[in-house]
N, CA, C and O atoms as a Tinker XYZ file with bonds, in Angstrom:
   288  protein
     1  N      0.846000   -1.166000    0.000000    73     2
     2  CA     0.000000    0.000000    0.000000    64     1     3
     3  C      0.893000    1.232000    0.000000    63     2     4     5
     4  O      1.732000    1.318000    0.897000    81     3
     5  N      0.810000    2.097000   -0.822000    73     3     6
     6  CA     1.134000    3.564000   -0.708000    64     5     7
     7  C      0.179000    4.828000    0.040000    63     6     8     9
     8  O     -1.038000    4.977000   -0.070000    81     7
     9  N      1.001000    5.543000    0.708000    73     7    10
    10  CA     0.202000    6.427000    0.660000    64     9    11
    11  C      0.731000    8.035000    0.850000    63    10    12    13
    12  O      1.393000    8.352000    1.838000    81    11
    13  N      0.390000    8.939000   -0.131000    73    11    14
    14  CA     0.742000   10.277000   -0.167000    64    13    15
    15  C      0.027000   11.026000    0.491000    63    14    16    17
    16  O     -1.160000   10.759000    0.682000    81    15
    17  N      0.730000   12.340000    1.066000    73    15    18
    18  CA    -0.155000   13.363000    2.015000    64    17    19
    19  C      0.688000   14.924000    1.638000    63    18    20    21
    20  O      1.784000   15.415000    1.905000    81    19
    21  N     -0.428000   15.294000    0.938000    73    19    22
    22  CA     0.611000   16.760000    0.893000    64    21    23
    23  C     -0.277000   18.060000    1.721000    63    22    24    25
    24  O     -1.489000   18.243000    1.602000    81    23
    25  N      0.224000   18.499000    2.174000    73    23    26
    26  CA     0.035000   19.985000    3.037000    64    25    27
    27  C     -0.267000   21.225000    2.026000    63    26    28    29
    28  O      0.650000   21.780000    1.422000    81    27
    29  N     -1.770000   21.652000    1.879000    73    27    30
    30  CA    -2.105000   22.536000    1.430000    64    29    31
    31  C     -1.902000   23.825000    1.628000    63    30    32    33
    32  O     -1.920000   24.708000    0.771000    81    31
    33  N     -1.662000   23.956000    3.036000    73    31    34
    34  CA    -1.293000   25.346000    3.834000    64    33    35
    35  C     -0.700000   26.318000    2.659000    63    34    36    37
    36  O     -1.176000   27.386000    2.276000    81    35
    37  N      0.106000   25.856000    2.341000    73    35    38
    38  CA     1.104000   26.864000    1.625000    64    37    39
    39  C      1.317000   26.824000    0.268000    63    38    40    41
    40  O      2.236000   27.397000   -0.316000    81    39
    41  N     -0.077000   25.714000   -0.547000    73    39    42
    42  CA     0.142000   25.526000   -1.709000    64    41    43
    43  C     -0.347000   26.384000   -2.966000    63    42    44    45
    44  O     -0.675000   27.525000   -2.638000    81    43
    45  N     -0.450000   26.152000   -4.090000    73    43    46
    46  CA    -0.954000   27.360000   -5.175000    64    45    47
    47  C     -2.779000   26.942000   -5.683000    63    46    48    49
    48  O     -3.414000   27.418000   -6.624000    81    47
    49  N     -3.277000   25.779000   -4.533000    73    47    50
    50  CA    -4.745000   25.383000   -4.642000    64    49    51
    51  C     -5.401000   25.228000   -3.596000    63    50    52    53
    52  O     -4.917000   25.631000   -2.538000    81    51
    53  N     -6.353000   24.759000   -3.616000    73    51    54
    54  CA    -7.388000   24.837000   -2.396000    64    53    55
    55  C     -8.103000   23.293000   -2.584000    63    54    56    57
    56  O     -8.114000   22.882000   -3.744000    81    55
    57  N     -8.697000   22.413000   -1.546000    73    55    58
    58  CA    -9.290000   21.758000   -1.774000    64    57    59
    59  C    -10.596000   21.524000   -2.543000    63    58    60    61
    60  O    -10.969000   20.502000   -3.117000    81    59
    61  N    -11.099000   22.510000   -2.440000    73    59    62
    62  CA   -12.333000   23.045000   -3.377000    64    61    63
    63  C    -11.729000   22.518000   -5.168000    63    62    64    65
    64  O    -11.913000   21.397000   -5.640000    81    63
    65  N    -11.033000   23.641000   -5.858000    73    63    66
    66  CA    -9.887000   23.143000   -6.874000    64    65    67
    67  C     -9.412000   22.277000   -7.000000    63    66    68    69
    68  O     -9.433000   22.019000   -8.203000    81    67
    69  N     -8.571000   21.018000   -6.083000    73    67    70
    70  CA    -8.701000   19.957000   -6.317000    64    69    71
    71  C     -9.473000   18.320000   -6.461000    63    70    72    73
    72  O     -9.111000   17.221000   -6.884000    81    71
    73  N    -10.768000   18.918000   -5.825000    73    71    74
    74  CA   -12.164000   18.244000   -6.008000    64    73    75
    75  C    -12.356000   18.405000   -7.455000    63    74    76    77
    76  O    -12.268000   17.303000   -7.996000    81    75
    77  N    -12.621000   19.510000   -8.429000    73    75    78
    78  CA   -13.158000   19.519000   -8.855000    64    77    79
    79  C    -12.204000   18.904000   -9.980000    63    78    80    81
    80  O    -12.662000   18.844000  -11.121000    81    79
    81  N    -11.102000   18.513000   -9.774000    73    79    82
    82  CA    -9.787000   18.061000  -10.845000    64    81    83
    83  C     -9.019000   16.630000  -10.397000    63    82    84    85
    84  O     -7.936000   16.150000  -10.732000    81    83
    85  N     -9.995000   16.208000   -9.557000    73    83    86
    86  CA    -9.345000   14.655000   -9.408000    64    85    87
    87  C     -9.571000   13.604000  -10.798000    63    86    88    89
    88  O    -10.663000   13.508000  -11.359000    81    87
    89  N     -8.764000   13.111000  -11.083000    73    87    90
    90  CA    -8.752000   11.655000  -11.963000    64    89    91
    91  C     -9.192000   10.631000  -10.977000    63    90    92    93
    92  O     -8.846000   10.276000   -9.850000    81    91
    93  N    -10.248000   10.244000  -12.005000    73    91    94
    94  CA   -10.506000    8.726000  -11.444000    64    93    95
    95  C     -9.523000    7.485000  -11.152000    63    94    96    97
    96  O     -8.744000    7.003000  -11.975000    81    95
    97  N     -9.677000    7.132000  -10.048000    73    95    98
    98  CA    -8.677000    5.652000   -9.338000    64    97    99
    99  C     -9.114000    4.692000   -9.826000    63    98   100   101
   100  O    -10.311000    4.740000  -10.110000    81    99
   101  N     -8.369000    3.451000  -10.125000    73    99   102
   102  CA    -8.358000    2.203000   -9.843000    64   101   103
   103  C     -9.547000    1.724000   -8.555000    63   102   104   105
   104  O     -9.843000    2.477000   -7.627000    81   103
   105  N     -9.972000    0.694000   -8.693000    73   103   106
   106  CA   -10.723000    0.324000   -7.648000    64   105   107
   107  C     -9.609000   -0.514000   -6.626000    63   106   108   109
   108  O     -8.650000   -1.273000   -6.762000    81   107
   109  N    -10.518000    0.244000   -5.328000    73   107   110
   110  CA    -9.773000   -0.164000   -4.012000    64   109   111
   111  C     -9.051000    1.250000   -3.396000    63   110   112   113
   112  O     -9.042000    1.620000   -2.222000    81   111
   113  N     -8.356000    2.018000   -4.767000    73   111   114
   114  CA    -7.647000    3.366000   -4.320000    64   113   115
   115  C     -8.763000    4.452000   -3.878000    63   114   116   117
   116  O     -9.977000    4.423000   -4.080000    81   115
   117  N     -7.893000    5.516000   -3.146000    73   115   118
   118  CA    -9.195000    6.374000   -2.716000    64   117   119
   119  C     -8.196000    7.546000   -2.309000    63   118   120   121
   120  O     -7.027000    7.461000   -1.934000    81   119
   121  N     -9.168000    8.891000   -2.532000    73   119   122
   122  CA    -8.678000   10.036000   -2.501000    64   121   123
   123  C     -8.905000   10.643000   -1.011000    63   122   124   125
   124  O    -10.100000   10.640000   -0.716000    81   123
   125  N     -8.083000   11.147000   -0.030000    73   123   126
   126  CA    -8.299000   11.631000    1.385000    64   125   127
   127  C     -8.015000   13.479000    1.653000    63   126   128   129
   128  O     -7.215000   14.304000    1.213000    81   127
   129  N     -9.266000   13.498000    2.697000    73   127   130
   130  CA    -8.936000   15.016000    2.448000    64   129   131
   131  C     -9.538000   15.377000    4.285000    63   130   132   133
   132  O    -10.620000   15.106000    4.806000    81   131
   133  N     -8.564000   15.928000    4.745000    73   131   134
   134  CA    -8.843000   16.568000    6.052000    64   133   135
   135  C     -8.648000   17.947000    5.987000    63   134   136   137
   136  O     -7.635000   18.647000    5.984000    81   135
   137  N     -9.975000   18.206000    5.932000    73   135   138
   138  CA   -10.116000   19.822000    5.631000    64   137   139
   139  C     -9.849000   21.052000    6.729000    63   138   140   141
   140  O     -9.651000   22.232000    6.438000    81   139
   141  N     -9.900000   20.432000    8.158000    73   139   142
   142  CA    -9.225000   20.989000    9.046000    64   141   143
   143  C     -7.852000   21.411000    9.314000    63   142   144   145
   144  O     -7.339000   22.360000    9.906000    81   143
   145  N     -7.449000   20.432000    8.708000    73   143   146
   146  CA    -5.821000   20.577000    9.295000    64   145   147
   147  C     -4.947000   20.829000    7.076000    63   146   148   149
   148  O     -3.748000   20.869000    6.800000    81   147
   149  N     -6.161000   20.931000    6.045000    73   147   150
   150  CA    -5.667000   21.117000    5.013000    64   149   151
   151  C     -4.787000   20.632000    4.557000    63   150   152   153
   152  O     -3.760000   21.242000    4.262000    81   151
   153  N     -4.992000   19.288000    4.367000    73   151   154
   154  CA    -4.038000   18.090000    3.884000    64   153   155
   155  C     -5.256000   17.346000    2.959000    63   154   156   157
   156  O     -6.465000   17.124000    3.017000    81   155
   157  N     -3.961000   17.091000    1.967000    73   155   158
   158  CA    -4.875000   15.718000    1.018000    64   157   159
   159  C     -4.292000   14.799000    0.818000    63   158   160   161
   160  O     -3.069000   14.863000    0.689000    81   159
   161  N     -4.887000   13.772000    0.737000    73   159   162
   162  CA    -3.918000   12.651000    0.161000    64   161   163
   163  C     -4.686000   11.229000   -0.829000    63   162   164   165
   164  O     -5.718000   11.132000   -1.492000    81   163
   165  N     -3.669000   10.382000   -0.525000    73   163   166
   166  CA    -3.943000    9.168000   -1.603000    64   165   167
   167  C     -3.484000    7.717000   -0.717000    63   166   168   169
   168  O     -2.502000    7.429000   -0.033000    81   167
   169  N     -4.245000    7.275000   -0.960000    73   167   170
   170  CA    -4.152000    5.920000   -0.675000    64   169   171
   171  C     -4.291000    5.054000   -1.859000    63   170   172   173
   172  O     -5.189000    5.110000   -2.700000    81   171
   173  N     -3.254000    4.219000   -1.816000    73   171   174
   174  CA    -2.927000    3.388000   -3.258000    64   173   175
   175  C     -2.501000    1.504000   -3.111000    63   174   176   177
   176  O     -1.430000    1.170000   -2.605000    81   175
   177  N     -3.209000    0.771000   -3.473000    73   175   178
   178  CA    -2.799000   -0.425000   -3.148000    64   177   179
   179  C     -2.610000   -0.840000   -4.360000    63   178   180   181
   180  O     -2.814000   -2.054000   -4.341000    81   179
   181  N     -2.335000   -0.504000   -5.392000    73   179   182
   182  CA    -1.894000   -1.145000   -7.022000    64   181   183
   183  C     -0.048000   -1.660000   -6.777000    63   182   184   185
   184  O      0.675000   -1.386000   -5.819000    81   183
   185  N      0.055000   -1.904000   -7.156000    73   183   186
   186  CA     2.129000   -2.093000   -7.443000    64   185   187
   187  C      3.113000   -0.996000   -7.902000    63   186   188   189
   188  O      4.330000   -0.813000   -7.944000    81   187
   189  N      1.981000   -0.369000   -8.221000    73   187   190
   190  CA     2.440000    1.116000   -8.919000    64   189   191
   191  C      1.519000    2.244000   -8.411000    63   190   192   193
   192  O      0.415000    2.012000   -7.917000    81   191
   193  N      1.988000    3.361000   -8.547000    73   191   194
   194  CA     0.845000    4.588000   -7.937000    64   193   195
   195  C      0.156000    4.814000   -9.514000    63   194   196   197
   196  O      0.674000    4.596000  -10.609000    81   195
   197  N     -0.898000    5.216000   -9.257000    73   195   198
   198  CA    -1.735000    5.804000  -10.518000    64   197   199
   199  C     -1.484000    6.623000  -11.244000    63   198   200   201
   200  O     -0.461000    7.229000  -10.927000    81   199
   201  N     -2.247000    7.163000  -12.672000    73   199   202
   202  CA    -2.056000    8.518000  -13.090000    64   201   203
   203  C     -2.739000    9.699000  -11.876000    63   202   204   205
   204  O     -3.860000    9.564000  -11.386000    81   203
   205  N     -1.941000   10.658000  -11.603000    73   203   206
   206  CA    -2.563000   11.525000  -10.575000    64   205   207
   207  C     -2.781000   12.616000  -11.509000    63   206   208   209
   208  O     -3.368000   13.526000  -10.925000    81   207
   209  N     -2.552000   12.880000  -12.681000    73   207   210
   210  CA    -3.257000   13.453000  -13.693000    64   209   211
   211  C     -2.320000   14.901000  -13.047000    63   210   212   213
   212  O     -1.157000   14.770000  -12.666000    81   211
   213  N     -3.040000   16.213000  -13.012000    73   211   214
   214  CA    -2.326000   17.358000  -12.889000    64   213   215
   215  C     -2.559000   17.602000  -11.603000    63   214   216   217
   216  O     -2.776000   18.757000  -11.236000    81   215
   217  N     -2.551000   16.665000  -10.817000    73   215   218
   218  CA    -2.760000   17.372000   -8.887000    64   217   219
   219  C     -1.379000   17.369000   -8.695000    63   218   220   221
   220  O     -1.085000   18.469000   -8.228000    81   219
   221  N     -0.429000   16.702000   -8.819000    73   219   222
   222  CA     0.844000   17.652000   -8.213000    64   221   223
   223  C      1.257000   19.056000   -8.904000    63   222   224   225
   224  O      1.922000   19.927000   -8.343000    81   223
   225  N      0.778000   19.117000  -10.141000    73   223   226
   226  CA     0.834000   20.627000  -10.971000    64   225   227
   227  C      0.340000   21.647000   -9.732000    63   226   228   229
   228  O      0.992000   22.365000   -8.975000    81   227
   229  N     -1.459000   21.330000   -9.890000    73   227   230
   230  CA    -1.955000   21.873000   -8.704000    64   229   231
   231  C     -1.679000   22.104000   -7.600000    63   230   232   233
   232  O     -2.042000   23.189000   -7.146000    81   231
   233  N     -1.243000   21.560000   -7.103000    73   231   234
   234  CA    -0.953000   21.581000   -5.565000    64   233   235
   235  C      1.062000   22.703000   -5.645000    63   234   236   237
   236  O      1.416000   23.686000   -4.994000    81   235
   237  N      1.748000   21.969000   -6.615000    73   235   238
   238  CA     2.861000   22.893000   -7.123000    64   237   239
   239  C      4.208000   22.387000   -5.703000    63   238   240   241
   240  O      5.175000   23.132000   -5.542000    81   239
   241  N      4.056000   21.145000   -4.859000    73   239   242
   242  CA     5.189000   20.760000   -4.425000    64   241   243
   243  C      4.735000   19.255000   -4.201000    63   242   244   245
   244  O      3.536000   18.987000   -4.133000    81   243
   245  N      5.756000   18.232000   -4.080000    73   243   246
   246  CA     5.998000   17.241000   -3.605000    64   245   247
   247  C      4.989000   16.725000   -2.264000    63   246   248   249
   248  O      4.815000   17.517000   -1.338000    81   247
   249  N      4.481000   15.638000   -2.240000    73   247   250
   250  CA     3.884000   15.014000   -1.311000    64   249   251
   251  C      4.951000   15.101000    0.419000    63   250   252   253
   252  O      6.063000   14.609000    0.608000    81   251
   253  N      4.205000   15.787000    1.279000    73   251   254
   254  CA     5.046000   15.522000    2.354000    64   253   255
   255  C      5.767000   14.661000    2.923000    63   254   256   257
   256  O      6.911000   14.706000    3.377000    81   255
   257  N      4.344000   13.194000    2.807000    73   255   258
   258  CA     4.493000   12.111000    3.348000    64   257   259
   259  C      3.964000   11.129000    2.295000    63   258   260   261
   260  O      2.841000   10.993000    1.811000    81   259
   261  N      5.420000   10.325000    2.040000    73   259   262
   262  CA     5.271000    9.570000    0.928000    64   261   263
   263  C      6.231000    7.973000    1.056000    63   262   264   265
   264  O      7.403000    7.695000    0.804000    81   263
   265  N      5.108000    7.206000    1.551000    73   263   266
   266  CA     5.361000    5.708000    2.301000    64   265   267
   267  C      4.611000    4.631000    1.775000    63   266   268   269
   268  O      3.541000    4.638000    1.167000    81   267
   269  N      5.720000    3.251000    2.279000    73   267   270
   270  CA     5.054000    2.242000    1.230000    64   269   271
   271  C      4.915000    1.407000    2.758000    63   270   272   273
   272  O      5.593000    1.520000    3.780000    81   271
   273  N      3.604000    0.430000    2.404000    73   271   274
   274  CA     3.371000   -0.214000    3.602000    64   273   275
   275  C      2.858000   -1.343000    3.178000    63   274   276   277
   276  O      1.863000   -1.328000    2.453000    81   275
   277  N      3.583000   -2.745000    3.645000    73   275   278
   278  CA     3.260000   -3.834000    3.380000    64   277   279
   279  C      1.602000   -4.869000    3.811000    63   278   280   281
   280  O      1.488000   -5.355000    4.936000    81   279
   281  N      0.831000   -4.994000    3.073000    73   279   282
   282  CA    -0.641000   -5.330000    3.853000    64   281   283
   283  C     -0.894000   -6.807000    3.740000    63   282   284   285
   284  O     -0.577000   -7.454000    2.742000    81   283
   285  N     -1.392000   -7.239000    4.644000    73   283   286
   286  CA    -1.820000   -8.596000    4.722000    64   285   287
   287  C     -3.290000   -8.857000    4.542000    63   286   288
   288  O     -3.724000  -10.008000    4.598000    81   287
């Protein structure tokens, strides 16, 4: 399992903007968003991460937190 988390605080989008510009996942993957603390992320269980289409454009830096986790 993968999973990315990038910190909006300081980015060049808003969650609003990236709702409306998500690419569709693979089934099982899923898009995460804590609107309090303005973080989004991805959860990914493929072998590979997906097309994320132009959300790192959007967002305009690197995933904060970016980890691979073995699932049983």
């Amino acid at each position: 399992m993968r999973i990315l988390i990038w910190s909006l605080y300081e980015s060049k989008t808003t969650l609003e903007e990236l709702r409306e510009n998500l690419p569709f996942l693979p089934e099982g993957d899923v898009w995460i968003f804590n609107e309090a603390q303005d973080r989004f992320g991805l959860i990914s269980y493929g072998e590979e991460l997906p097309d994320l289409g132009g959300v790192p454009e959007l967002i305009g830096e690197e995933p904060a937190v970016a980890e691979e986790f073995d699932v049983e």
